[in-house]
MARTILO-206275 format. One record per residue (C-alpha): x, z, y. Coordinates in steps of 0.05 Angstrom, whole numbers, plus 32768, in hexadecimal, padded with zeros to 4 digits. Layout:
! MARTILO-206275
XZY;...
END
This chain:
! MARTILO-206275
800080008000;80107FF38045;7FFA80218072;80137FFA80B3;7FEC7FC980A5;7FA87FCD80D0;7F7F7FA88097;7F527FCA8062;7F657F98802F;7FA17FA88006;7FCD7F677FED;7FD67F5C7FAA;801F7F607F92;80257F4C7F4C;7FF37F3A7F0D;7FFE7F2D7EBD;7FC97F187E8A;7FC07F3C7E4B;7FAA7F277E0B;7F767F6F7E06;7F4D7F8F7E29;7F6E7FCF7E4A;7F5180147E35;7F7D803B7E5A;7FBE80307E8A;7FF280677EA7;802780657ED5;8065808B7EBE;80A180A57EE3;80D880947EB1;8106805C7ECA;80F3805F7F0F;812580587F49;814480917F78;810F80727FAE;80D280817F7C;80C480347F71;80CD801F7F2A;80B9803F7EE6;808D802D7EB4;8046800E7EA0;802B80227E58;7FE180067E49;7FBA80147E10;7F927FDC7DFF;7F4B7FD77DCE;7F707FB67D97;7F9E7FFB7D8C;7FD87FDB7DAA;800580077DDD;802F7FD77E0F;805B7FE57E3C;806B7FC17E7B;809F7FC07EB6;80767FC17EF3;80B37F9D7F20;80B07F607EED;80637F5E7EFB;80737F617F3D;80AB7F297F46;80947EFE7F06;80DA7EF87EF6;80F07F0E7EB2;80C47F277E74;80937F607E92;80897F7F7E4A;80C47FB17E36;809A7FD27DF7;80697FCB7DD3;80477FF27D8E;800E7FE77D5D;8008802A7D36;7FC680367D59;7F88801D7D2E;7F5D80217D62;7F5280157DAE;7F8580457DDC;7F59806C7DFF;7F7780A17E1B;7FC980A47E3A;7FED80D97E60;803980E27E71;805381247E71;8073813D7EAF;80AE815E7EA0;80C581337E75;80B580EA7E8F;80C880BE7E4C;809380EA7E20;805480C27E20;801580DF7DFC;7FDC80A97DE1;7F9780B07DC5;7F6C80857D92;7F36807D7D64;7F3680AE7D21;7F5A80E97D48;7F9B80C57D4A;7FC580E57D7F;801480CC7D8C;805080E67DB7;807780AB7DC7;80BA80B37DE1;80D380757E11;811C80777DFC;810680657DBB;80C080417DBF;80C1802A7D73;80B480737D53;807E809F7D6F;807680E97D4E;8027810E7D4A;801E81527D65;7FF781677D29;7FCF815A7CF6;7F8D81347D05;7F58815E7D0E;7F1581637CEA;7EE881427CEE;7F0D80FF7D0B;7EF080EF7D49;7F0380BA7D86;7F3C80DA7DAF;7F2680CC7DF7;7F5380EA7E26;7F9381117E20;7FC0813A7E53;8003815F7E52;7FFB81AB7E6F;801981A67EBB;804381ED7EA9;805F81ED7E63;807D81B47E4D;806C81B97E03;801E81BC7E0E;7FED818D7E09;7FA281847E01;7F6D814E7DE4;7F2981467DED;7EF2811C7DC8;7EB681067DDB;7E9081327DB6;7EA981657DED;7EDD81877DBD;7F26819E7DD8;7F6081AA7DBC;7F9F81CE7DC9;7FE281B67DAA;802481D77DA9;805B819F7D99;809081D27D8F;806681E87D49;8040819F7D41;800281CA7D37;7FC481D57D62;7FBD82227D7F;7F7A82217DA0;7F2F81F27D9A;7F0681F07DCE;7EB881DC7DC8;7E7E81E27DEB;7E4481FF7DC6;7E0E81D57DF1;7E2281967DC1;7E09816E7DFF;7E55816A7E19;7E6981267E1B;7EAE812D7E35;7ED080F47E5C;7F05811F7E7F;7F39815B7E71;7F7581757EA0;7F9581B47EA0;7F9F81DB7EE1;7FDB81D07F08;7FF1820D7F13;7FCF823F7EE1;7FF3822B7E9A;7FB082447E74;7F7182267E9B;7F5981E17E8F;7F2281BD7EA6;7EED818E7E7A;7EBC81537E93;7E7C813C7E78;7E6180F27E79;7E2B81067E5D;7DE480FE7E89;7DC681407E6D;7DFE816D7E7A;7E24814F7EBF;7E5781887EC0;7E9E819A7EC8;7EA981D77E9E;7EE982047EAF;7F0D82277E6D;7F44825C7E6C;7F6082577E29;7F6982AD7E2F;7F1A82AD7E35;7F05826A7E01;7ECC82887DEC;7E9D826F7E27;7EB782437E68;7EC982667EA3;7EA582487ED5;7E7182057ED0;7E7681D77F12;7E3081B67F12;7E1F81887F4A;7E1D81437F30;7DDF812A7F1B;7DF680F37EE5;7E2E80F27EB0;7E7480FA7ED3;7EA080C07EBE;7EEA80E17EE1;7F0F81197EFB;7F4A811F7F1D;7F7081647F2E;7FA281627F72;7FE1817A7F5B;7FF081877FA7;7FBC81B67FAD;7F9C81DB7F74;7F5081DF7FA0;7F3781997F97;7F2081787F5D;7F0F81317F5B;7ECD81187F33;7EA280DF7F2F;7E5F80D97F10;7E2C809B7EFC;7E0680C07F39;7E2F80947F66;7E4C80C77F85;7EA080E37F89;7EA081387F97;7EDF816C7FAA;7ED681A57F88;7EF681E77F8A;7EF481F97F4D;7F1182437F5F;7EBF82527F85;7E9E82147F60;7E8D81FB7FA3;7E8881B27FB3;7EB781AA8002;7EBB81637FFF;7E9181237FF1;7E9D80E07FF4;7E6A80AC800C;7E6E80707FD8;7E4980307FD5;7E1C801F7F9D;7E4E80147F63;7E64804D7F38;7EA680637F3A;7EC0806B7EEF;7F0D80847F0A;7F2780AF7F3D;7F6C80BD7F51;7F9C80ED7F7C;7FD680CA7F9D;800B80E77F80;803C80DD7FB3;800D80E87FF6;7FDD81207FE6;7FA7810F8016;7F9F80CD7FF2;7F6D80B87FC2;7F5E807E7F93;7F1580667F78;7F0A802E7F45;7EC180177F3F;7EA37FEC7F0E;7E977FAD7F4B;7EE27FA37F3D;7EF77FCA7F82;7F317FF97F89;7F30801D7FD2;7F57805A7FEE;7F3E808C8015;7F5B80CC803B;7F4181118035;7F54811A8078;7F0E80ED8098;7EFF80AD80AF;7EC8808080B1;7EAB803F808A;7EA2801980C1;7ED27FE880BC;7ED27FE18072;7E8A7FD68078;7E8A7F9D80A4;7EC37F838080;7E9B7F778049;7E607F5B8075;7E987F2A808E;7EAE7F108043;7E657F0C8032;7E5F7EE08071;7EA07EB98074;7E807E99802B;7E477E6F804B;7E577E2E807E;7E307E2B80B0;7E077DEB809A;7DD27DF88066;7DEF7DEB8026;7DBA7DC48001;7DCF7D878030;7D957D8B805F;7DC77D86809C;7D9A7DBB80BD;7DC97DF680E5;7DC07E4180C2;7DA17E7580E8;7DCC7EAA8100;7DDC7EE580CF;7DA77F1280E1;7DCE7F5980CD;7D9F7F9080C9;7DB47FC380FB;7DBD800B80DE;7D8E803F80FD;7DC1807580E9;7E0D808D8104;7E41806580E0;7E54808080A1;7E8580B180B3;7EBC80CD8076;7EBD811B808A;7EF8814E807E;7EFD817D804E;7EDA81C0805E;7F1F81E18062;7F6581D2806A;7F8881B8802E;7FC481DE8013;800181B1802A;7FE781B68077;7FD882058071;8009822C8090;80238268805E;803982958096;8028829780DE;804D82BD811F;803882B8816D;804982E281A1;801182F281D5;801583208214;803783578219;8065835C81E1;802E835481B1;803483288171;800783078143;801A82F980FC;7FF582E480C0;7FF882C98077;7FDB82B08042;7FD982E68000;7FEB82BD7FC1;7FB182C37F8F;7FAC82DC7F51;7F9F82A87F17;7F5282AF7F0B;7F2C82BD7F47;7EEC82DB7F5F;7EB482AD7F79;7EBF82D57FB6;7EED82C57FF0;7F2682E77FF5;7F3183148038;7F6E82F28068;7F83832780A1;7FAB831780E7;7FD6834B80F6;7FE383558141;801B838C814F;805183998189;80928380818C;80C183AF8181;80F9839581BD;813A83B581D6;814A83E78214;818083C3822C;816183798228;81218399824B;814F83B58283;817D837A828B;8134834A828F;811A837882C1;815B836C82EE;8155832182EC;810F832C82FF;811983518333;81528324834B;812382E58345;80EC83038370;81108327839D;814882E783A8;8183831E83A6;81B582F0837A;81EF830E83A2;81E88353838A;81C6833D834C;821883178334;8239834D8358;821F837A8324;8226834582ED;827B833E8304;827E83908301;825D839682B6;827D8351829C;82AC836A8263;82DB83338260;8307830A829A;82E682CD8286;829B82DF828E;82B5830582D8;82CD82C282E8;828F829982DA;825F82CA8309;828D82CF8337;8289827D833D;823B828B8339;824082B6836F;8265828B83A1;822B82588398;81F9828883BF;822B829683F9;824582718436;828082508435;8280823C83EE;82BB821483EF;82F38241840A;82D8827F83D7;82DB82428398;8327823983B4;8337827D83B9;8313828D8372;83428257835B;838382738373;838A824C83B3;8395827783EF;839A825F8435;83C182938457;83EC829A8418;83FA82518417;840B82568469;843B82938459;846182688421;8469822E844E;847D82508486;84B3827B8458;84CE822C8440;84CF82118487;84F68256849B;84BE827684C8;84A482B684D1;845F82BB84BC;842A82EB84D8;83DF82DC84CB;83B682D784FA;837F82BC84D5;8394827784DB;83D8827984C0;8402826684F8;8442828D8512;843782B18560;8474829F857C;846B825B8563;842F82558588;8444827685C9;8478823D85C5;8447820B85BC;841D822185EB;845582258628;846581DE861B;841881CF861E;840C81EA8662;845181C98676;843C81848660;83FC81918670;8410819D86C4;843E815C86B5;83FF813686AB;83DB814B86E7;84128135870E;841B80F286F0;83CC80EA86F4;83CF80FB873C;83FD80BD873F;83E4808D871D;839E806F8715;837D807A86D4;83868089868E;83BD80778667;839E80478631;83AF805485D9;83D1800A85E0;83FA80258617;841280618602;845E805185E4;846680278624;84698070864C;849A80938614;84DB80A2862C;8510805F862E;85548060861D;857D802D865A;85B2801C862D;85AD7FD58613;85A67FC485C5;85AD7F8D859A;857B7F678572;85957F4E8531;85847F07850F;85B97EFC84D9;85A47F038489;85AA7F3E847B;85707F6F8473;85747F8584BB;85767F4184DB;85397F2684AC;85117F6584C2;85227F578507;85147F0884FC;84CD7F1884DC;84B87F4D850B;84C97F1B8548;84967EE58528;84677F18851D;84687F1C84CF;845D7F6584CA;84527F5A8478;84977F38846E;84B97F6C8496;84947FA78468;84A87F878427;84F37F858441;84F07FCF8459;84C97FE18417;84FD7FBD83F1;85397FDA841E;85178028840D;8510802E8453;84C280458447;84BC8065848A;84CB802884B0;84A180058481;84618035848E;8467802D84DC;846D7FE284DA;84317FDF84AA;8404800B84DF;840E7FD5850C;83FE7F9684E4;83B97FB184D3;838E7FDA84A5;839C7FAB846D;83E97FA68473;83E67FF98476;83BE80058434;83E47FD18414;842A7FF4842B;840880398411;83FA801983CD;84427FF683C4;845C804083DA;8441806A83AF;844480358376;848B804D8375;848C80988378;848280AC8336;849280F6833B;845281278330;844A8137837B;843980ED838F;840480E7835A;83E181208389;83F3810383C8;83EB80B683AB;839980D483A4;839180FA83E7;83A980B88400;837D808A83E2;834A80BE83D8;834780AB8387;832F80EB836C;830C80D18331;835D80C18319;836C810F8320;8334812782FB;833780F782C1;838B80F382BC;83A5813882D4;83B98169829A;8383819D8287;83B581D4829A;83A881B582DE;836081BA82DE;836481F4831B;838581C28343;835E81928337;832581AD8346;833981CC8381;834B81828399;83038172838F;82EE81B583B7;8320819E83F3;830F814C83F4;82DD813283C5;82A1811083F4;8260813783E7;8239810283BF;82798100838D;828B81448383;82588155834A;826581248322;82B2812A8324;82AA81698319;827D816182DA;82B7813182C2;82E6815E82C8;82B9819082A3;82AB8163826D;82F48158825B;830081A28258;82C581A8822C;82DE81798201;831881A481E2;82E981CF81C3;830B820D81C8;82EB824B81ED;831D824F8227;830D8209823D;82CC820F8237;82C7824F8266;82ED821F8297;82BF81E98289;8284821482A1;82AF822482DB;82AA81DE82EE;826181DC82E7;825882128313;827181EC8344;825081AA8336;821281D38332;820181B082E8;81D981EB82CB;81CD81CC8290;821481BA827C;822281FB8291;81F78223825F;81FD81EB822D;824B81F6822A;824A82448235;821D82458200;8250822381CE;827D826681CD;824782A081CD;821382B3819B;81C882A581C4;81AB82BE8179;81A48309818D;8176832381C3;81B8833181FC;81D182F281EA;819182CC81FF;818882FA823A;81CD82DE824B;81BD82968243;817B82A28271;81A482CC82AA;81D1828482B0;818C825D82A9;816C828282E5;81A982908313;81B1824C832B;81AF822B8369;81C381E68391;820C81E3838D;821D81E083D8;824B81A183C9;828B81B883EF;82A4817783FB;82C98154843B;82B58129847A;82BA80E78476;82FE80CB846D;830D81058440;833481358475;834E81738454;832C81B18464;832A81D384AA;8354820F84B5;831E823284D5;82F8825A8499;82B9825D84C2;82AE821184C0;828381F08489;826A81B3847C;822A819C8478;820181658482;81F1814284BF;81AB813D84C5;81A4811E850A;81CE80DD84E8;81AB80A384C0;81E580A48495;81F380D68463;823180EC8487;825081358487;8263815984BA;8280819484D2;825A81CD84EE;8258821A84FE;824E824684C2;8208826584DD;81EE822384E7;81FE821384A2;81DC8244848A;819D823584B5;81A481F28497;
END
């Protein structure tokens, strides 16, 4: 079957012609492939002949379908069933109480379970017990049963109904209780299933009457012990539960009787039917309607006649008048209750307050009451821990009251470990001002401390005053300032105007004496040759080529914006030492090269090159990169300085996805943990550069945020209050 396809009409796969009528036909596991496809065919046919048949050769009417075949019945094969723990062991059924097990492996001997018993009777149907392996039972149709024990080739119990009205045209055991079976009869005056426990044989157990005619099949669900098949010459297909006797399903049929029903064995909501018009159709248990196999069949019936009158008097047919029903479609209900392989065994919810709801289903006992067994819901508290209730009632309160400052303080104070201080302190700095300068500082990088060791190299003495500049250094500076300052009064009292950017090296300072201007062919006199035609590139190739890279750089900032970034590139092409890799990318501003090249060992200063220069609209994701690759390692430390990273990019869930990795979030604390880095989150304040990429203002009280009275999303640099306000 193909259940994707939207049609009601299955396709027919295979056929064979036989040369008897078919009594009986079973399916049997043994050959079959890993994907269930496969096995074997056996028929019994009227003639006493049992065949057996490789359903893929039917199917691909290639080679010889017919791997088997056996004559020691005298009579027509009646009855067939495989027994299902041991899928080559075939039992058969004939005339004159012949009964054989047939083994596959070797078709050409079959052994009896017993002596035939007395008086010899028609075997009609036979079945292998569903819990012992070595049990089996037969059934005439003089409504007699018998128990056989193949381990002693000797039958150990008879079953028979005293009535003498029991015709019986069914038998299967129970599947789960190894001792109860179940008996059909066809016949019109006694339309009953009888249920027998061979412990109690003198009487049945319980009677299931509901059908009004003979029953012609049963089938039992092996998924779910509560629903028994039948059919009956009433036209109508019941679901027992043969545990209360009470009928939860029917199926509406049309007006042929159905002689065999069937569970799917592989998809337990499934059933077969088989009536005697020739039809086979599946149903669900789980509803549906007849709709559309109804007016599929109005269609066939329809499809058959042309539209001219078929007796050749060229006259045009009527239109099909369809009587139009004055009922609801015919609608397939569910069963009553849910079947056992969609009912849950156990149950847990919690509700309100701690409270939680549990319940289950009691397994029951083998033979049970006609009354329904009591099912309870249990609803109890949660017993929960003192310290998880305290630490939720402090992110609670945090939440509500919007104290996250306090709320990490406290969190860096009780944090056991250096590494957990370290990620809420970087938590902390993202709900302060000034986020940048506290993420350098958290990483080691110092302003005043840097100022101090350069003014120790350059040999001068260093006192902060909160920018990092030496006092008498400035008094200098700021002599010479008012100096030049009352220099340029004066010269603007002279002289009309401002002096002009292109005019400015025409008022330095000239040296009288005279100088020469090379041309010979040497590296001088070629600079000197180019630079006089005005081939500034020429002239920065020799100097490049010469080392003289300083002379180069000027001469490029006067051919142009293009000659300069193509001087810078040729420049620090060459400088291979570690130091110009850094300078070669505050140059060029290539920061995505630092975070994906730099060592990991390096991943503080890396970082804190994205904290001083990385534009705003770049810095998350570099730093997410650079996260990622620490993540990668796989070992704890990195991680911890993965989530570091995070912190900064403000990527929450990388963060707890990655911090996550190294703690266990099974216990109560641990997923208080993982919710305290959930909720404690905010916009990263993206502590990234104007444009251009300047480093970062000395002044500690300047941030940088954006400029909203611009069109362009350009940063800028404001007071620290105003950042806030904004």
């Amino acid at each position: 079957m193909d259940f994707a396809d939207p049609s009601l009409e299955m396709q027919l796969k295979g056929s064979l012609p036989t040369t008897n009528r078919l009594h009986s036909i079973v399916w049997v596991n043994f050959g079959a492939g890993d994907d269930g496809t496969g096995g074997r065919l056996v028929g019994g046919s009227e003639n006493g002949t049992l065949t057996v048949y490789n359903p893929e050769a039917i199917i691909s009417s290639g080679a010889e379908a017919v791997v088997g075949q056996s004559d020691k019945h005298t009579g027509p094969v009646r009855a067939l069933d495989f027994n299902p723990f041991q899928n080559n062991l075939l039992a058969s059924g004939a005339n004159d109480s012949e009964i054989y097990i047939w083994d596959l492996n070797n078709f050409s001997s079959p052994m009896t379970p017993g002596a035939k018993t007395q008086p010899v009777e028609d075997i009609s149907v036979v079945s292998w017990n569903r819990q012992v392996q070595h049990i089996m039972a037969s059934a005439t149709p003089s409504g007699k049963a018998v128990v056989w024990d193949l381990r002693k080739n000797e039958p150990i119990i008879k079953i028979s109904d005293h009535s003498n009205r029991m015709h019986c045209s069914g038998l299967l055991w129970h599947p789960d209780v190894a001792t109860q079976l179940v008996l059909a009869s066809e016949d019109d005056r006694l339309p009953v299933i009888q249920m027998w426990d061979l412990r109690f044989a003198t009487s049945p157990l319980k009677v299931l009457e509901n059908h009004k005619r003979g029953i012609l099949s049963i089938s039992w669900s092996q998924a779910d012990s509560e629903l028994l098949l039948s059919s009956a010459k009433d036209n109508r297909i019941l679901c027992w539960n043969p545990n209360t006797g009470e009928v939860i399903y029917e199926l509406p049929t049309t007006n042929q009787w159905c002689f065999d029903v069937q569970w799917c064995p592989r998809n337990p909501a499934l059933l077969s039917t088989a009536s005697f018009d020739g039809r086979i159709t599946v149903y669900s248990v789980m509803g549906g309607s007849l709709k559309a196999q109804q007016q599929s069949t109005a269609d066939m019936i329809s499809s058959s006649f042309d539209t001219m009158d078929p007796f050749g008097t060229g006259q045009v047919l009527p239109p099909l008048q369809v009587p139009q029903p004055s009922v609801q479609d015919t609608i397939i209900p569910p069963l009553k209750k849910p079947p056992k392989w969609v009912r849950r065994l156990v149950g847990a919810s919690f509700g309100f307050g701690g409270k939680l709801i549990t319940f289950e289903n009691p397994k029951l006992p083998p033979v049970q009451s006609p009354q329904p067994v009591p099912r309870q819901v249990f609803v109890s508290q949660v017993t929960t821990e003192t310290e998880f209730l305290q630490r939720s009632r402090e992110l609670q309160v945090a939440l509500q009251s919007g104290s996250f400052n306090n709320y990490c303080q406290a969190k860096i104070q009780s944090s056991k470990s250096d590494a957990e201080q370290d990620i809420w302190k970087f938590l902390l700095v993202n709900f302060e001002d000034e986020a940048r300068i506290k993420f350098l500082k958290l990483l080691g990088f110092s302003k005043d401390d840097l100022e101090r060791k350069i003014s120790k190299c350059l040999g001068k003495n260093f006192q902060s005053n909160g920018h990092g500049v030496d006092a008498k250094d400035l008094a200098e500076k700021m002599q010479r300032l008012t100096t030049e300052r009352s220099d340029e009064a004066a010269a603007d009292v002279r002289t009309s105007g401002s002096i002009s950017p292109a005019d400015f090296f025409s008022h330095t300072p000239k040296d009288n004496s005279t100088f020469q201007i090379p041309v010979s062919c040497d590296t001088d006199g070629l600079i000197s040759q180019a630079l006089l035609v005005g081939n500034f590139e020429g002239a920065v190739d020799l100097c490049l080529n010469d080392g003289r890279y300083a002379e180069a750089i000027l001469l490029s900032i006067s051919g142009g914006e293009d000659l300069l970034k193509k001087t810078q590139q040729k420049y620090l092409s060459k400088q291979k030492n570690s130091i110009s890799m850094l300078i070669a990318s505050v140059v060029t501003q290539n920061w995505r090269d630092i975070v994906e090249n730099c060592e990991l060992d390096n991943w503080k200063e890396a970082l804190a090159a994205l904290l001083t220069y990385a534009h705003p609209e770049d810095f998350a994701c570099f730093c997410d990169t650079l996260g990622n690759r620490l993540g990668r390692e796989g070992m704890e430390k990195r991680c911890l300085q993965a989530c570091l990273c995070y912190i900064c990019s403000g990527n929450i869930e990388k963060l707890v996805e990655c911090w996550a990795l190294h703690r266990d979030c099974s216990s109560p604390l641990g997923l208080e943990r993982y919710i305290h880095f959930t909720r404690t989150r905010r916009l990263p304040l993206y502590p990234g550069p104007g444009r251009g990429g300047s480093r970062l203002s000395r002044d500690a009280q300047t941030s940088l945020s954006p400029d909203t009275s611009s069109s362009s999303s350009r940063w800028s640099p404001r007071r620290s209050q105003a950042s806030r306000e904004t």
